[in-house]
N, C-alpha and C positions, 0 to 999 in steps of 0.2 A: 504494500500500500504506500501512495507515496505522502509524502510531510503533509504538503497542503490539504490535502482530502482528509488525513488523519487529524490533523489540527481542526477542520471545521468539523468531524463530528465529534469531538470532545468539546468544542466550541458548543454546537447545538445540544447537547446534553447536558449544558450545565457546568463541564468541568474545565473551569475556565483558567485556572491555574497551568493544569497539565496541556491546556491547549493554547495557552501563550508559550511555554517551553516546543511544544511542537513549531510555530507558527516563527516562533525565533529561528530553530533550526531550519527552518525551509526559505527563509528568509537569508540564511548565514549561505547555506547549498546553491540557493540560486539569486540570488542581490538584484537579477534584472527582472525578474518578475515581480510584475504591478499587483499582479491577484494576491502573492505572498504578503507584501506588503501590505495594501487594504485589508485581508483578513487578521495580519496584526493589528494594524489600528482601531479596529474594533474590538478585537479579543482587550487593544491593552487600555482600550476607555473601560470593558465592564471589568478589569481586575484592578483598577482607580490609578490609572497611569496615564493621563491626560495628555500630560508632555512628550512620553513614548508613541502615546495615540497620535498626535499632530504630525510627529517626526515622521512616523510611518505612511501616512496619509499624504504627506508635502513627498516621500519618495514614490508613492505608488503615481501620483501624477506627474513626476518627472518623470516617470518609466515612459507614461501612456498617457498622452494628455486628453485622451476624453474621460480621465477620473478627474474629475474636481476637487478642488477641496473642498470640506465639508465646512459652511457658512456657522458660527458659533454664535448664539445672543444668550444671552441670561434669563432667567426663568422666571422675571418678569415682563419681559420684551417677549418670551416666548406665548407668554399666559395672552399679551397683547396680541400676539398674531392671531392666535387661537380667537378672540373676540372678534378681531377684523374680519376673518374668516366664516363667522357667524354660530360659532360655538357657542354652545349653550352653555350657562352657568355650572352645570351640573358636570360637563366634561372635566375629569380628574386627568393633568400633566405628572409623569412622573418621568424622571431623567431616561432611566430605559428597566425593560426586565431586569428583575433580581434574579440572584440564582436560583433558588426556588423556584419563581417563577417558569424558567427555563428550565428544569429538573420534573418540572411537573407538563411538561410540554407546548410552553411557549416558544415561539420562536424569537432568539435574540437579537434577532432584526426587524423585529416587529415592529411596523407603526402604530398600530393601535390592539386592544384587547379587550375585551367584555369581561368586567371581573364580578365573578361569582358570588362572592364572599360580600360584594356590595351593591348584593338587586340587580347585578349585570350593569353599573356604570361602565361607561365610555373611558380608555385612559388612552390617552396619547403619550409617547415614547420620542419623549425631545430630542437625545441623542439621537436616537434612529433617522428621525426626522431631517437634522442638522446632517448627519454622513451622507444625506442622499441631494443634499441643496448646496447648489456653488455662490448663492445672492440670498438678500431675502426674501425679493421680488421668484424667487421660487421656492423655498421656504413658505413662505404664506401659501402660494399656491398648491403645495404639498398638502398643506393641513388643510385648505380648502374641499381637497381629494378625499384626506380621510376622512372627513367629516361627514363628507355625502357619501359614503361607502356604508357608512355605521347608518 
């Protein structure tokens, strides 16, 4: 099996620990792939490595430049977009899936989720959101999307 494949499904199951040490070595193996890279940057935003997440993300799109870099606003700029976008009150932001969350089978690229545990609210997954937006002016429009999907 090789690093990358291995790394995302220890990524999608929650083990995100073992799947940043994958995702490093396949990153160390092959330095010019974009895909290795972005699957770090994501694996190293959910293990709370922000700075390694940027790094990785600034090299996946110098690999390949139709990966953008993922737009950042803070999480009340983001709660804002979510309003502009026409978000109900009731829609819960939360930075992204916990491990649990993802343990119990969410996926940790998820833009949004139905959570159970609270009458099935709406939660949007800011991070998520942010890795997939190179502006805000697509950023908003992202959340626009998930909004009307939910």
């Amino acid at each position: 099996m090789d690093l990358i494949q291995h790394a995302r499904e220890l990524y999608t199951t929650g083990r995100m620990h073992d799947a940043l040490q994958a995702a490093q070595a396949a990153c160390d193996r092959a330095p010019k792939d974009s895909e290795a890279w972005s699957l770090l940057g994501r694996i190293s935003r959910h293990t709370g490595l922000p700075a390694a997440s940027d790094e990785a993300f600034r090299r996946a799109s110098q690999l390949d430049r139709r990966r953008a870099l993922p737009h950042r606003v803070n999480a009340g700029r983001f709660r804002e977009l979510v309003q502009e976008a026409g978000g109900p009150p009731e829609v819960r932001v939360q930075p992204m899936p916990t491990e649990s969350q993802v343990r119990a089978g969410v996926d940790p690229d998820a833009l949004t989720y139905r959570d159970p545990a609270a009458h099935d609210a709406l939660v949007l997954f800011q991070v998520n959101h942010e890795n997939r937006s190179a502006s805000e002016d697509e950023l908003k429009a992202l959340i626009g999307r998930s909004l009307a999907r939910e």
